[in-house]
N, C-alpha and C positions, 0 to 999 in steps of 0.2 A: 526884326526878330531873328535868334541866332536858327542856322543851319543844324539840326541836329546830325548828332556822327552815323555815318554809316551800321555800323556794328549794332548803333543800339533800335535803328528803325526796323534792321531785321531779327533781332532775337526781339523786339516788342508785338513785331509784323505779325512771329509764325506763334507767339502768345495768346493773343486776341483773335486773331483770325482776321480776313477779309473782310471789310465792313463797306457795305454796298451802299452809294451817297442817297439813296434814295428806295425805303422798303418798296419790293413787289405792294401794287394796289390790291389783295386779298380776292378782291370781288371784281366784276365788269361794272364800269361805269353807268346808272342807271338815272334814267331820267324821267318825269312826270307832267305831264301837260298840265293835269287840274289840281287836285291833291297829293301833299306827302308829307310820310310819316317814319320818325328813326327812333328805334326804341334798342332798347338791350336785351328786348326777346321777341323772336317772328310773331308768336299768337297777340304780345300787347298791338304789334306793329300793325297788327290786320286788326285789333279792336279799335284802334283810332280809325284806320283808313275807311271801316264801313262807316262807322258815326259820320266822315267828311260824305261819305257819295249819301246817304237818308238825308242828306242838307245841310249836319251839324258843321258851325265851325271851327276855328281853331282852338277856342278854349275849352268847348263843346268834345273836342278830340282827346285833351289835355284830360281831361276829367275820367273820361272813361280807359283813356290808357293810365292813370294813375290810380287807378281801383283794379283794372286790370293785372298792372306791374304786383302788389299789394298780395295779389295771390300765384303769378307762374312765377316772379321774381323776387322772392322771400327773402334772400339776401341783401336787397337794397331796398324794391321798392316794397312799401311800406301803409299800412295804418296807423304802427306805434313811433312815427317820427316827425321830419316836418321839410322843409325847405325853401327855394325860391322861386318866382316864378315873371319872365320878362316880357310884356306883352308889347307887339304893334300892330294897331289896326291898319286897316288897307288905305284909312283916310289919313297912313302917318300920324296918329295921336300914338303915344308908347305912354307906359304905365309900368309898375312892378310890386308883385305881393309877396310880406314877408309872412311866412307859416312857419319861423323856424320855431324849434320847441324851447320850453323856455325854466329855468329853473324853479322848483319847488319853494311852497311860501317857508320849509323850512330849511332852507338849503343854507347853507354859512359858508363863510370864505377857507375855515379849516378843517369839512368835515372830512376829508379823503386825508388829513395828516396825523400822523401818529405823536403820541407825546412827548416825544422831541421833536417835532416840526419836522417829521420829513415824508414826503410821499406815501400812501399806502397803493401801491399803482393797482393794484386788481380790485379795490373798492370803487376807483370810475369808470371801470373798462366790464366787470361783467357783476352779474346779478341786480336784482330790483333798485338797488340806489343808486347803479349809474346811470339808472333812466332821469329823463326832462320831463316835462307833459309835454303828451305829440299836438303836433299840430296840423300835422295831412288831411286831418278832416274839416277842421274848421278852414283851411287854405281852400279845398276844395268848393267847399260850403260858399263863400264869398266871390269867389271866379263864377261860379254861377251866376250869382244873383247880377254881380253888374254886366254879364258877358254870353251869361249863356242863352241858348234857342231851342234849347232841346231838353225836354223833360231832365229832372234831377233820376228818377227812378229809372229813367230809360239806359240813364246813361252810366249806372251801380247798375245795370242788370247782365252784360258781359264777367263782370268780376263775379256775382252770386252764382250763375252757370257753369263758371271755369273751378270754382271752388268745393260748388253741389257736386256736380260731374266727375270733377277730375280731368286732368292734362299731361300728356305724356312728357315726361323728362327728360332734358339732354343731358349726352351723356357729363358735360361738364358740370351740370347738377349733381347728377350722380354722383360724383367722386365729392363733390363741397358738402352733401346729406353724410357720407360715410366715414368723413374726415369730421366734421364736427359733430358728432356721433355720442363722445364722453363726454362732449360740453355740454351737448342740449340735458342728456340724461342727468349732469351732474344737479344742472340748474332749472331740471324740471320733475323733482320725482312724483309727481304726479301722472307724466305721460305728456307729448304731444304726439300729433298727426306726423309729423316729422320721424318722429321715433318708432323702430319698426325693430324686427328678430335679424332677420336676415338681410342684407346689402342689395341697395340701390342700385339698379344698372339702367342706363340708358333704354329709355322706351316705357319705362314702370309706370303707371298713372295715378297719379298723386293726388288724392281727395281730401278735403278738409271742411268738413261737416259745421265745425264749432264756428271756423271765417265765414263759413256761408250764410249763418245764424246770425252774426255781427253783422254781414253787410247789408242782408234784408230789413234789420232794424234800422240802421242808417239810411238807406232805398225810404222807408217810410215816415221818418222820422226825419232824415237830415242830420242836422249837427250834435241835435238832442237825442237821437240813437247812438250817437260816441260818447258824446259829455255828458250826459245826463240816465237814469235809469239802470236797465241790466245792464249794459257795458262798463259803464262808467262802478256799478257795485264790483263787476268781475278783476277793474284795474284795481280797486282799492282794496279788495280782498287779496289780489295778486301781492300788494306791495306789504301789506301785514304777516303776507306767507316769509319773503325775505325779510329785507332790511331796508325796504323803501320807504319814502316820502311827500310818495305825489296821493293828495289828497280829493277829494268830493269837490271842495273849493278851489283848489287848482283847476282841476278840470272846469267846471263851469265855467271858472272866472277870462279862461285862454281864449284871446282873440286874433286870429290872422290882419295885419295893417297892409294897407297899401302907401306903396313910400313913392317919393319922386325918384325914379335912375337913375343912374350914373348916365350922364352924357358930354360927348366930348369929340375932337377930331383928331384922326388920322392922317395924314395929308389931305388928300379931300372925302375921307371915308366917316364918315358919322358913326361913333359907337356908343350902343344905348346895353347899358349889363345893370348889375345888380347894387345896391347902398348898402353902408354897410346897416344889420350888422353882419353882411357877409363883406368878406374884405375882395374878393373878388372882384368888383367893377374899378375902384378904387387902384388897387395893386395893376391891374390889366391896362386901365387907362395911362398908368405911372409908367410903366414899360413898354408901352406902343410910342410916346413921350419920348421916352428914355434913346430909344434908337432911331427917330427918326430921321435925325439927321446923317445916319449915316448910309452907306450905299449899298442897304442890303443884296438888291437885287444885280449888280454888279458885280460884288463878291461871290454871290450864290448860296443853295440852299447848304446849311452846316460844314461850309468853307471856314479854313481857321478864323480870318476876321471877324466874318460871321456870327460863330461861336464865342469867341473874343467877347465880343459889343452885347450879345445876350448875357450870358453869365454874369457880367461885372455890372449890367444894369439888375439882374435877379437878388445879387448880391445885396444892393442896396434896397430895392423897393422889399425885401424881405424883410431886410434890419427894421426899415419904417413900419411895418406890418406888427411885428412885434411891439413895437412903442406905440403906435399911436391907432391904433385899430380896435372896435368895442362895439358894443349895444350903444345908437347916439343915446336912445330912451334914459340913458345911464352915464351918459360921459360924452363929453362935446368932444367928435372924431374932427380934427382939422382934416375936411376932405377937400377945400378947394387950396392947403395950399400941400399936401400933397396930390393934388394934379394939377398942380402950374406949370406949364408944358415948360417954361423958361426956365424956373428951378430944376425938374430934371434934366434939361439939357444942357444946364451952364453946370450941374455937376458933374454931368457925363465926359463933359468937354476937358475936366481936368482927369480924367482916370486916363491915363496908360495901358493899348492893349500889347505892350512889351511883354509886359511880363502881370503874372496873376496878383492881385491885390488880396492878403490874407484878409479871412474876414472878422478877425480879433482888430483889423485894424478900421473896419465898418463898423462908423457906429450910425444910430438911427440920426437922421435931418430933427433941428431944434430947433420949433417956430415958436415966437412970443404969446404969452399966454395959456399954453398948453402944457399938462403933466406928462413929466414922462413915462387806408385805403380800399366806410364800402358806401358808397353813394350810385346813386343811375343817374342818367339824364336822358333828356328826349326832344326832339327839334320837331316842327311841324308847320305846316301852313298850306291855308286852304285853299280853297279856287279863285276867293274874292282877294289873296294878296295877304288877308290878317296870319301875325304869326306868333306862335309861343316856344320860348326857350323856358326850360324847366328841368332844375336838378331837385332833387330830392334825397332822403338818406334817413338812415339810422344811425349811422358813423360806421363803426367797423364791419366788416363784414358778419351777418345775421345778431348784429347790433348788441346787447347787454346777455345776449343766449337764452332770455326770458321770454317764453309764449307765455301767453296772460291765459291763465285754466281757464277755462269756459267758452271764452271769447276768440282764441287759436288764429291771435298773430302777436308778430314780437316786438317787443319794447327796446327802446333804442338806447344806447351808449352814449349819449350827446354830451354826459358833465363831462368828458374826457377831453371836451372842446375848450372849455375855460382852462384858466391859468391854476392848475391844480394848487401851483406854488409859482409866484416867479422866480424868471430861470431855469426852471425846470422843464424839459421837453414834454409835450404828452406823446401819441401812438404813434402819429406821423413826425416826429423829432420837430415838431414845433414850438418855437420859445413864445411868452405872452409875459406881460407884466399887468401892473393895475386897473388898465383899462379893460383888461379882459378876466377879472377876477368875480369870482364866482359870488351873489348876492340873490337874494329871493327874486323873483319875474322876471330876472333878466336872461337875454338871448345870449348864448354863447357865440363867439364870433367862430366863423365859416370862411371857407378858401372856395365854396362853392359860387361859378362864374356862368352864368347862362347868359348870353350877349345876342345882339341881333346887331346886325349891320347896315347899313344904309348907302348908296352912291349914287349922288345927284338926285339928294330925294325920293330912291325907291329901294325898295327893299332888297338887299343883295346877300345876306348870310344869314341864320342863323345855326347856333353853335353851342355846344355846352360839352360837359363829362365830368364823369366823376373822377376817385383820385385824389382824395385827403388834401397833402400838401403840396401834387404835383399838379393842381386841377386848374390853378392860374398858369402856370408853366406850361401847358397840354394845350389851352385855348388860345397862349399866345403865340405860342406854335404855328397849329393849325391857320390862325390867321393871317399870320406871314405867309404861309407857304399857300393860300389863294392869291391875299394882296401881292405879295411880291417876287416870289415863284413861278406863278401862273399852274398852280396845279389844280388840277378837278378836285368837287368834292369827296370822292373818295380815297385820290392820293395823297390828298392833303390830312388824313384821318388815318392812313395806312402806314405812310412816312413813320419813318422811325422817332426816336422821339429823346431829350435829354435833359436835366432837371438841376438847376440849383437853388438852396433855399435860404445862404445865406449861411445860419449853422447846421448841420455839421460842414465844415469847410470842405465839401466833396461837389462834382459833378456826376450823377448818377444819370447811367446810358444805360440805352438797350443793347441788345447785342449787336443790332448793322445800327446803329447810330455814329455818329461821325468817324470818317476813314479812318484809315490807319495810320497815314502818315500826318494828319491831323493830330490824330491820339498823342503822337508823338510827340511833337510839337508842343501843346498843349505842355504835357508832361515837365517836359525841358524848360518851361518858363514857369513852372512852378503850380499847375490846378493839377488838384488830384481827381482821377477818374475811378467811378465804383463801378461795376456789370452791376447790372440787376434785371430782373424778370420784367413784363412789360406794363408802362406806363400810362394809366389812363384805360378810357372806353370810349374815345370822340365821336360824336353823330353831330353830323355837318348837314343841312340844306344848302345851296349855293344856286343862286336865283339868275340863270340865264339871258342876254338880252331879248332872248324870243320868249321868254316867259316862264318857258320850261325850269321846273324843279328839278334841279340834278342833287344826287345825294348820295352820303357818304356814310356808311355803318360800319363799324370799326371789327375789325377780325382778329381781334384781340379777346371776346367773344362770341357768345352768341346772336351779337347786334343783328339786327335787318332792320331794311329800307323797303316801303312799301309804299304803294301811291296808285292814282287812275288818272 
């Protein structure tokens, strides 16, 4: 690789500033003998860990932190959305359930385009027709039935409490209520709970009457208090008020599946994530594939090589992600032979880390047969060893800006997920073509990766986050930097962090993500580097040889780790 010139590593040097190989770990390292739990808000984080110490287990935990999330974390987590959810039990059986939402029976492939065929972008991203039908409930609903031990009503009655009562807000809420403030009003002239006179500030306590009357229908009801009755009149009345399409038979008709995972190996690390139609397991297992053969841990953590052999494998398994990724329900995803470990790595073998490979010149892998930033997540695992990865989401942050009147929570953005048009980016500058085009019951495809790990048979990570298009990027990460780094699970969730997705022909860093004379480097041989703000939300478990649950919550924000 060439030497770059003196002159230009220090006027780039005192540009960017000092970039430290390795972020400060935010938090002290913590650890758990029997339970533990990472959520993206301390109250969801203590609603799991008591459920684990009353007995309940891991999915027992999952349920009540996700009715939990639902009402302190309005942003992401959710009622009106849906997601994935990665189970292992302690006797090693793994499983994985799809709740993503799914598109309206009258949805078509050109409603969001204008009369000359071109995007109408704020028709998928906000008001009543960018919504799906959610599927958080019925997801929930099903994790019960084959997994749970603890009353349904026991385990919705933390969220009805938190919602009746009220819970004090951080102040990074704060500013998110006051900042989307014209949107809510725009797209609620009715009023929500959210919508107030005067500015939110840290510590305000936040009550929402109408969710709490939603959840105790649910609490008695089940799935038939979301899909069916008053809730289900309050969404249809909701979508009559806008310009929506989710219907009475939508709703009934939504069913959360449990699908086979993604499984696959690492050198000798067993990885068990998500099918599609999240492209996350697929895309992660491609890129662990992708680099293996090379000497990460040699080179080091976001050493140029390093960087190098990521990137140029991102490159590609993004291209693939765009062609060949979908609802299978809908489109036969070739998913064994993009993860043939041999295929990625006999392509990788021919890439050059000289110099940067544009990505005009990536196109997607062509197998015979075949056509061509607001989500949460939460890690957990109990005393008995079972554990769940689970992301969730509405898509953008506080999702389509619709609270459903009556019912007081919000409906999600999900059609922004399909391929509005191919070619065309949606939020997160993601390309999709036909496989991911928009048709009635079908699942939009997801970059959401909730993964569990495995070495020598026992359980050794589990891992997820959210993060749009950087959420495969974020976990492969993290992964690296336990498997090959040797870092705990919180600096492995701390570290700085850095993204490419293939188009836009960019690398997107945080600010201390890779040094500077890296930067440089880099630079000189042709990858362009973007700053940008920070990357993900990781919550890591990372399972000890003594047993111990060490864990990592991301200070990126309001995350915590909690456990006994």
């Amino acid at each position: 690789m060439k030497k770059p010139n003196l002159i230009y590593i220090v006027s780039l040097f005192l540009l960017l500033g000092s970039c430290s190989v390795k972020q400060q770990s935010g938090t002290a390292v913590q650890e758990f003998e029997h339970g533990a739990v990472v959520t993206a808000h301390p109250i969801a984080s203590n609603v799991g860990v008591d459920i684990l110490k009353k007995g309940g287990n891991a999915i027992d935990a999952a349920i009540a932190v996700k009715f939990a999330l639902a009402v302190v974390y309005p942003n992401a987590g959710n009622l009106g959305g849906g997601g994935f959810l990665v189970y292992r039990g302690k006797d090693g059986e793994v499983n994985s359930l799809d709740f993503r939402e799914k598109a309206p029976g009258a949805a078509s492939r050109d409603m969001y385009l204008d009369k000359d065929g071109n995007p109408i972008t704020d028709l998928s991203l906000y008001g009543q027709l960018a919504s799906g039908v959610p599927g958080s409930v019925a997801g929930m609903d099903e994790a019960h039935k084959k997994y749970g031990s603890i009353s349904w009503k026991e385990l919705v009655q933390p969220a009805i409490d938190l919602a009746a009562k009220g819970f004090e807000i951080t102040d990074q809420q704060a500013g998110e209520f006051n900042r989307y403030k014209a949107r809510f009003q725009k797209f609620n002239p009715n009023g929500a709970a959210i919508i107030q006179d005067k500015e939110w500030k840290a510590g305000d306590v936040f009550v929402q009457k109408e969710l709490s009357e939603t959840l105790i229908r649910i609490a008695e009801q089940g799935r038939d208090g979301f899909y069916k009755g008053k809730t289900a009149d309050y969404i249809v009345t909701e979508m009559k008020r806008g310009n929506g399409i989710i219907s009475h038979k939508d709703l009934e008709d939504y069913q959360a599946v449990w699908r086979a995972p993604i499984v696959g190996m690492y050198k000798n690390y067993k990885v068990i994530s998500m099918p599609p139609p999240s492209s996350g397991g697929v895309a992660l297992m491609a890129l662990l594939q992708s680099v293996e053969k090379y000497p990460l841990a040699k080179w080091g953590f976001q050493k140029d090589s390093t960087v190098r052999a990521m990137v140029e494998a991102e490159r590609r398994i993004y291209a693939d992600r765009a062609t060949h990724l979908g609802d299978p329900d809908f489109y036969r995803v070739p998913v064994a032979n993009l993860m043939d470990a041999k295929f990625n790595q006999e392509r990788m073998s021919k890439v050059s880390l000289a110099k940067a490979t544009p990505s005009d010149a990536v196109k997607a892998a062509k197998f015979p047969g075949y056509e061509s930033e607001q989500t949460t997540h939460y890690s957990i695992v109990d005393k008995d060893g079972n554990a769940v990865s689970l992301t969730t989401t509405i898509n953008g942050s506080y999702g389509s800006c619709v609270w459903v009147d009556g019912a007081g929570f919000l409906l999600n953005n999900e059609m922004d997920d399909f391929s509005v048009k191919p070619g065309t980016p949606n939020m997160y500058g993601l390309l999709g073509g036909k496989a991911n085009s928009i048709e009635p019951g079908k699942r939009m495809l997801s970059a959401m990766t909730p993964t569990i790990i495995e070495e020598n048979g026992k359980l050794k990570m589990v891992v997820g986050t959210p993060g749009g298009s950087t959420i495969i990027t974020s976990v492969f990460q993290t992964i690296l930097n336990v498997l090959e780094f040797g870092m705990t699970a919180q600096e492995s969730v701390s570290a700085a962090r850095f993204h490419h997705q293939w188009k836009p022909d960019v690398i997107d860093v945080e600010a201390k993500a890779i040094d500077s004379l890296t930067r440089v480097s880099l630079t000189e041989d042709g990858y362009k580097l973007n700053k940008r703000g920070p990357i993900g939300r990781v919550e890591n478990i990372v399972i000890l040889p003594n047993g111990k649950k060490q864990t990592g919550a991301d200070h990126r924000g309001d995350d915590k780790a909690a456990g006994y």
